[in-house]
C-alpha positions in Angstrom: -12.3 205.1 174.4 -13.9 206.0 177.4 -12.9 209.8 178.1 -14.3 211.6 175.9 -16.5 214.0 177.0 -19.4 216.5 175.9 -19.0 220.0 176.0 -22.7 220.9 178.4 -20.8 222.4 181.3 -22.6 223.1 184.7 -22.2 225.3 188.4 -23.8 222.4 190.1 -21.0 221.6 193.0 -19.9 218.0 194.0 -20.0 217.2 190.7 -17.9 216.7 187.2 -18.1 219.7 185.2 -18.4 218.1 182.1 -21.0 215.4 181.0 -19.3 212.3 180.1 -21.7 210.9 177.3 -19.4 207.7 176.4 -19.4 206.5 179.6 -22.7 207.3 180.1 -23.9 205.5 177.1 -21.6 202.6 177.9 -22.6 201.9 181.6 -26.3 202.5 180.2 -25.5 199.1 178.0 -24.3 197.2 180.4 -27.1 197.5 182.2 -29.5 196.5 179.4 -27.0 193.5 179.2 -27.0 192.8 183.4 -30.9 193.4 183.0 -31.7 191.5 179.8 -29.7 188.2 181.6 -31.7 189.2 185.0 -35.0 189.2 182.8 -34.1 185.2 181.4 -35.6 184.0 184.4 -39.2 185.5 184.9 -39.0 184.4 181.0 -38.4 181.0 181.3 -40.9 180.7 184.0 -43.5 178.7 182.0 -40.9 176.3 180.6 -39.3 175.5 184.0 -43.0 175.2 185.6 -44.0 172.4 182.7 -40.5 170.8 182.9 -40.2 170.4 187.1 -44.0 170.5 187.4 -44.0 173.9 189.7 -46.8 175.6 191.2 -47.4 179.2 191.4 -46.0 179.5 194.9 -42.4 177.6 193.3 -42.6 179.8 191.0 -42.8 182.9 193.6 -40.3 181.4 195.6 -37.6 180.8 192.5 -38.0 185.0 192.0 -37.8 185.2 195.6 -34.3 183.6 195.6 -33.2 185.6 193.0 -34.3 189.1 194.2 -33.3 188.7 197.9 -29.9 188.1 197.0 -29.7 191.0 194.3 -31.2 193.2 197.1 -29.7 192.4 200.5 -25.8 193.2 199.6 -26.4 195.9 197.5 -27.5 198.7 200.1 -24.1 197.2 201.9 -22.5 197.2 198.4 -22.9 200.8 198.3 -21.9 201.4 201.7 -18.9 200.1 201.2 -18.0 201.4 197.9 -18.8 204.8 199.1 -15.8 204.3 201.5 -13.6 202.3 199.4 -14.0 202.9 195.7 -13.5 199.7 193.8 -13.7 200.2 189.8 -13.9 196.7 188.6 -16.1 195.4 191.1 -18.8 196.1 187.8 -16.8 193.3 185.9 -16.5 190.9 188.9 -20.0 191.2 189.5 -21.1 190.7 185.6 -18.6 187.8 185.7 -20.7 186.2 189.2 -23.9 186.9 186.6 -21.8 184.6 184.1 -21.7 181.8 186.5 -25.0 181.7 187.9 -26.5 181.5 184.0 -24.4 178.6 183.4 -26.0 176.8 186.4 -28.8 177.7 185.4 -28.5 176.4 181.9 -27.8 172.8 183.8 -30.3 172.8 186.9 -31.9 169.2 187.5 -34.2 170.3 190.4 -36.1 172.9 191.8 -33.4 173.8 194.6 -30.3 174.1 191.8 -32.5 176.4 190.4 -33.0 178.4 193.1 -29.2 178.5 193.7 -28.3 179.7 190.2 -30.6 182.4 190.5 -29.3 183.6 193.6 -26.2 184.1 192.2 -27.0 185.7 189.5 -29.1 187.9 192.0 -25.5 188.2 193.7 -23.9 189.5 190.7 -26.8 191.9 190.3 -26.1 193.1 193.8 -22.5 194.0 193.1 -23.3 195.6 189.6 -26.0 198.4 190.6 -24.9 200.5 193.5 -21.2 201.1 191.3 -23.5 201.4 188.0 -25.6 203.9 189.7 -22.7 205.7 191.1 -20.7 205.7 187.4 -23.9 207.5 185.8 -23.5 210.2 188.8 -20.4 210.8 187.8 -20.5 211.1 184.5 -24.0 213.1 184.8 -22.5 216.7 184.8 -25.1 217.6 187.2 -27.9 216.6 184.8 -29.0 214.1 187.2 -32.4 213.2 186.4 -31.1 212.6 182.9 -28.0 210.5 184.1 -30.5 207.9 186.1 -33.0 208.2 183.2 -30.1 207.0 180.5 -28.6 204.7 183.0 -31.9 203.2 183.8 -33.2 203.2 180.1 -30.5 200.6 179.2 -32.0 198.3 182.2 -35.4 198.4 181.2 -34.4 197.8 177.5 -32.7 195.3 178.7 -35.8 193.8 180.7 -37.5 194.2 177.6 -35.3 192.0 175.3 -34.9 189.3 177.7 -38.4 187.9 177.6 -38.5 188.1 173.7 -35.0 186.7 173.2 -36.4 183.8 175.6 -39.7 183.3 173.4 -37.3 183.0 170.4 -34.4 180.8 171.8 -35.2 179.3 174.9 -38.7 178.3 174.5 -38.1 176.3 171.0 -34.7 175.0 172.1 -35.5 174.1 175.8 -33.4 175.1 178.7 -29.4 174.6 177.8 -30.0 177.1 175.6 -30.0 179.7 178.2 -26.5 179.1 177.7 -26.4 181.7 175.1 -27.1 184.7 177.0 -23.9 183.5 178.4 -21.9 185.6 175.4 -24.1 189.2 176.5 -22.5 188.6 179.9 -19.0 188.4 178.1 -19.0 191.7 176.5 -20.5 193.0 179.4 -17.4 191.5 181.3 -15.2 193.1 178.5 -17.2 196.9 178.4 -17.2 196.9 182.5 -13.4 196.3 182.6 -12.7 199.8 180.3 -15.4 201.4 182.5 -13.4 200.6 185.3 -10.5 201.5 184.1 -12.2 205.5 183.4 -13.4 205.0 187.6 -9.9 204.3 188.4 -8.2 206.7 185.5 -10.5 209.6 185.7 -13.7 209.8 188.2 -11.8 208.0 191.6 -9.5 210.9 192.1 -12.8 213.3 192.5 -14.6 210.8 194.7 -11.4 211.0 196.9 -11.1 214.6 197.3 -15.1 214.0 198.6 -16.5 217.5 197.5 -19.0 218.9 200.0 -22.7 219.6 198.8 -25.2 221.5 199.8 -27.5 220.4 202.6 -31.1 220.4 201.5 -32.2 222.1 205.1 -34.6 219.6 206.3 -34.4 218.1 209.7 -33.4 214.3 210.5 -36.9 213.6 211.5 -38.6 215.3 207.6 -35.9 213.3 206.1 -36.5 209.5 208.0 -40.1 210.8 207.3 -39.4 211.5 203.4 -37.6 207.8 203.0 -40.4 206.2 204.7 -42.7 207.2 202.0 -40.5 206.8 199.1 -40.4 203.4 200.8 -44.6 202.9 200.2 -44.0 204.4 197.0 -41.1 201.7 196.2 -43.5 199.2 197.5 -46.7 200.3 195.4 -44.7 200.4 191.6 -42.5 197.2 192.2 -45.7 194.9 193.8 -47.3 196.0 191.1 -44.5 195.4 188.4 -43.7 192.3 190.3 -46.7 191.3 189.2 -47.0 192.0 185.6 -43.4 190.7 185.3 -44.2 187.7 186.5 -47.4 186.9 186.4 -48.8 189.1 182.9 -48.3 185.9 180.7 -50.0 183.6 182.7 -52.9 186.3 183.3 -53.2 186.2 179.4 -53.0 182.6 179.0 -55.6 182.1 181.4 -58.0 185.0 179.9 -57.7 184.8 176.4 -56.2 181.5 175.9 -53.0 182.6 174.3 -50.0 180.4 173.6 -46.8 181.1 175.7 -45.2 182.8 172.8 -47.7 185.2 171.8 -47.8 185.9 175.6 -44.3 186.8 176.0 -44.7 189.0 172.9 -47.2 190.8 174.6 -44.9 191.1 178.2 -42.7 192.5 175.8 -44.8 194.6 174.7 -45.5 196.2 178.2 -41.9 196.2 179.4 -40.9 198.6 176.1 -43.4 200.9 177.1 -42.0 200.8 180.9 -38.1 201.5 178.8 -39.6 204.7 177.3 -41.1 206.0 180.1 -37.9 204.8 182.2 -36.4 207.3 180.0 -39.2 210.4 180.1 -39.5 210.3 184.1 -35.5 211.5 184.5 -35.5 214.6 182.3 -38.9 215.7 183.2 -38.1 215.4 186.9 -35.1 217.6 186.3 -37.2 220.4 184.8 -40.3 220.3 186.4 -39.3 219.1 189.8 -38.6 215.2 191.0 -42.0 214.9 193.1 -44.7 215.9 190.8 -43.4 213.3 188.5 -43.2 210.8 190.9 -46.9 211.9 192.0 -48.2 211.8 188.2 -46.1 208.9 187.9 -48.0 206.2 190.8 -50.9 207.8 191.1 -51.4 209.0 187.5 -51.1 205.4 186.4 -54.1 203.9 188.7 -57.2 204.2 186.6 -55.6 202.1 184.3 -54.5 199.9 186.4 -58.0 199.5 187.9 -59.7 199.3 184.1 -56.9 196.0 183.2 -58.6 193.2 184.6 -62.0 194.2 183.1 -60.9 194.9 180.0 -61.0 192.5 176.5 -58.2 191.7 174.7 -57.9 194.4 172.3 -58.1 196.7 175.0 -55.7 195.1 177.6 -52.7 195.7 175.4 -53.3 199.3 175.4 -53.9 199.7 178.9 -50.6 197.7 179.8 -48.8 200.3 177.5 -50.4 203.1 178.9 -49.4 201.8 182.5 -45.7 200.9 181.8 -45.3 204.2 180.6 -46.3 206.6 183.5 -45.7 203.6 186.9 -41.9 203.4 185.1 -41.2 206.9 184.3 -41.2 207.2 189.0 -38.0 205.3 189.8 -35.1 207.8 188.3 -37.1 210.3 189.9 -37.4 208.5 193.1 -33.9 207.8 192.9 -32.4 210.8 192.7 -35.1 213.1 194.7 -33.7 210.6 197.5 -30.0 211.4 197.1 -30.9 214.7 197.4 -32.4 214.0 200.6 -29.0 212.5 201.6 -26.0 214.2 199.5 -22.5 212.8 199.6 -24.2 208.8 200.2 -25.1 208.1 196.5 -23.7 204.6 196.7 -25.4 203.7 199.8 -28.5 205.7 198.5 -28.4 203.5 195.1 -27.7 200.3 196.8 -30.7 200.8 199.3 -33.4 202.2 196.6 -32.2 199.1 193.9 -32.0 196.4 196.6 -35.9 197.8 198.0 -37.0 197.3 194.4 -35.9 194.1 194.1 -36.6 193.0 197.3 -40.0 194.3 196.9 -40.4 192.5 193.6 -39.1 188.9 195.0 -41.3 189.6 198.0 -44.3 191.0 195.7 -43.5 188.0 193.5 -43.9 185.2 196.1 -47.1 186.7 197.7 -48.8 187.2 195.1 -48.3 183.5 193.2 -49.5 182.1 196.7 -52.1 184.8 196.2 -53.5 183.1 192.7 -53.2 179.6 194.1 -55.0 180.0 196.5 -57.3 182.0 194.3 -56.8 182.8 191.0 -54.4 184.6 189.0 -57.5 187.0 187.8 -58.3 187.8 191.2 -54.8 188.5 192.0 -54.9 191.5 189.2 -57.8 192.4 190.6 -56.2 193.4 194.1 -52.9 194.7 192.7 -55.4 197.2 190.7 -55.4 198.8 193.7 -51.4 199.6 194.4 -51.1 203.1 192.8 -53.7 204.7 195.2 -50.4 204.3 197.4 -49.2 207.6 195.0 -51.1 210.1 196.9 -49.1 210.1 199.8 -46.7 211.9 197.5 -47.9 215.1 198.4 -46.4 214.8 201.8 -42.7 215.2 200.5 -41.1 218.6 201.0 -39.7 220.3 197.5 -36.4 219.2 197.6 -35.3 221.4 194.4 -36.9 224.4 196.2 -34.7 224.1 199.9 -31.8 223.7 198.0 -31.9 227.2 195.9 
């Protein structure tokens, strides 16, 4: 079931000639499944803080767990894999996920929790930087679109997780996290036939290694060009890291909501991020990778600076607005930085996916010590502040523009 292909041929070299649409489409839904069981912990947050009686910084500390482990390995991960292809390291990894939610489902105390969600973070670690590299290789060249897809399914993913938690985790307590045991099954089950297309059909082309074309920029404009996709990095996912984690409690505290109708409205912001996950790859492929990223972070700051003064009709509408441009950076990002370094996109995808989450474990835990220590309103105030970091976009050379 997995080699059929679309008929959208491209000249672009180092690459399959052919855009693979089932596997695309395929790896794209495992990810919403590795995302959606990634997105059961910020969603259980106000459940597990009640039931172990957790402070903010716990709570920073339980997503720091999780998102140092999914980020660490996986720039290694891609190293690695770039050397020595392994096709079902997708299923191992989704089957590490499987194990680390049924811990989870059974944690007594605050330190079991923090070791089932590092090993979900560890099957998150193995499944990205292979993912990443499956939705190159089925791209056809359309690479912006590829990441865009691939990444769509993960924030969909991110979506669903927090509602499916307000609906059966929240009413049924915490064993039913048990559930989410079955997406990781069929994710087990799809990732074994995608690795089966790697081995069948895609690792014979990543052995022969085609050269690309060098993008003409010295070692010193490139270290320079990663260091500030690395502030960029760190601007969208402190800022996410907060609204992930913190965007229900913000709205319990302001306007009194229940936990429920709070995680309705996280949902709520994380579909918008999915759509605009989707918009950012395309775009970048027509109208160039770093004028979306600049519209992108910077484009997305006065409504990030109008959220914490806003009322409750209009916070809704800002988080919306926000979600869709801050998300629509990251396949752009992405893929603007294997440009930077062609023939490394496992290494490339490990490093960019582990710095997010890193950034967002790290972001996560600074800022719940933040709101402690002050209070979770004044912590939205100062992450207001994040996308200014956008401007320094306009020091990064036009990749698409060396390269004709």
């Amino acid at each position: 079931m997995m080699n059929k292909t679309d008929q959208t041929t491209t000249t672009q070299p180092g690459i399959a000639q052919q855009t693979v649409y089932t596997v695309l489409y395929s790896i794209s839904f495992a990810h919403l499944l590795n995302d959606m069981i990634q997105a059961v912990i910020p969603a259980i947050y106000p459940l597990i803080k009640e039931s172990f009686h957790l402070d903010f910084t716990q709570i920073g500390l339980v997503t720091l767990a999780y998102q140092l482990t999914a980020s660490i390995l996986q720039p290694f991960v891609g190293l690695y894999t770039d050397k020595y292809p392994k096709p079902f390291s997708l299923a191992i990894g989704m089957g590490i996920s499987l194990f680390g939610l049924f811990n989870l489902a059974f944690a007594s105390d605050f330190y079991w929790i923090l070791l089932s969600v590092s090993v979900i973070g560890v099957g998150s670690s193995i499944f990205h930087p292979d993912s990443s590299r499956v939705a190159y290789l089925a791209s056809g060249g359309k690479r912006g679109m590829a990441q865009a897809v691939f990444q769509l399914g993960g924030n969909a993913g991110s979506a669903l997780g927090p509602l499916l938690a307000a609906l059966i985790v929240v009413p049924y307590g915490q064993h039913s996290v048990l559930w989410f045991g079955i997406a990781a099954l069929i994710g087990i089950i799809l990732l074994y036939n995608i690795g089966s297309w790697y081995k069948r059909v895609a690792l014979p082309k990543v052995n022969k290694a085609v050269q690309e074309t060098s993008v003409g920029l010295s070692k010193n404009r490139i270290a320079i060009s990663l260091f500030i996709l690395l502030l960029l990095i760190f601007s969208k996912f402190f800022y996410m890291a907060g609204m992930t984690s913190y965007y229900t409690f913000y709205l319990m505290d302001k306007f009194h909501l229940s936990v429920k109708d709070a995680q309705i409205q996280l949902f709520i912001f994380l579909a918008a991020v999915a759509v605009g996950t989707f918009a950012g790859g395309p775009l970048g492929d027509k109208f160039g990778r770093k004028y979306i990223i600049w519209i992108s972070i910077l484009g997305a700051a006065p409504f990030t600076l109008l959220l914490p003064y806003a009322n409750l009709f209009f916070t809704p509408i800002l988080a919306i607005c926000i979600g869709l441009l801050i998300s629509s950076a990251f396949s752009a990002i992405l893929v603007y930085a294997q440009e930077l370094m062609p023939g490394k996109v496992g290494m490339i995808s490990g490093l960019f996916f582990g710095l997010a989450f890193g950034m967002g474990g790290l972001g996560s835990a600074l800022l719940g010590t933040l709101a402690d220590h002050t209070s979770i309103s004044y912590m939205f105030d100062v992450c207001s502040y994040l996308p200014l970091i956008g401007i320094l976009t306009g020091f990064l050379p036009d990749v698409e523009n060396k390269k004709k």
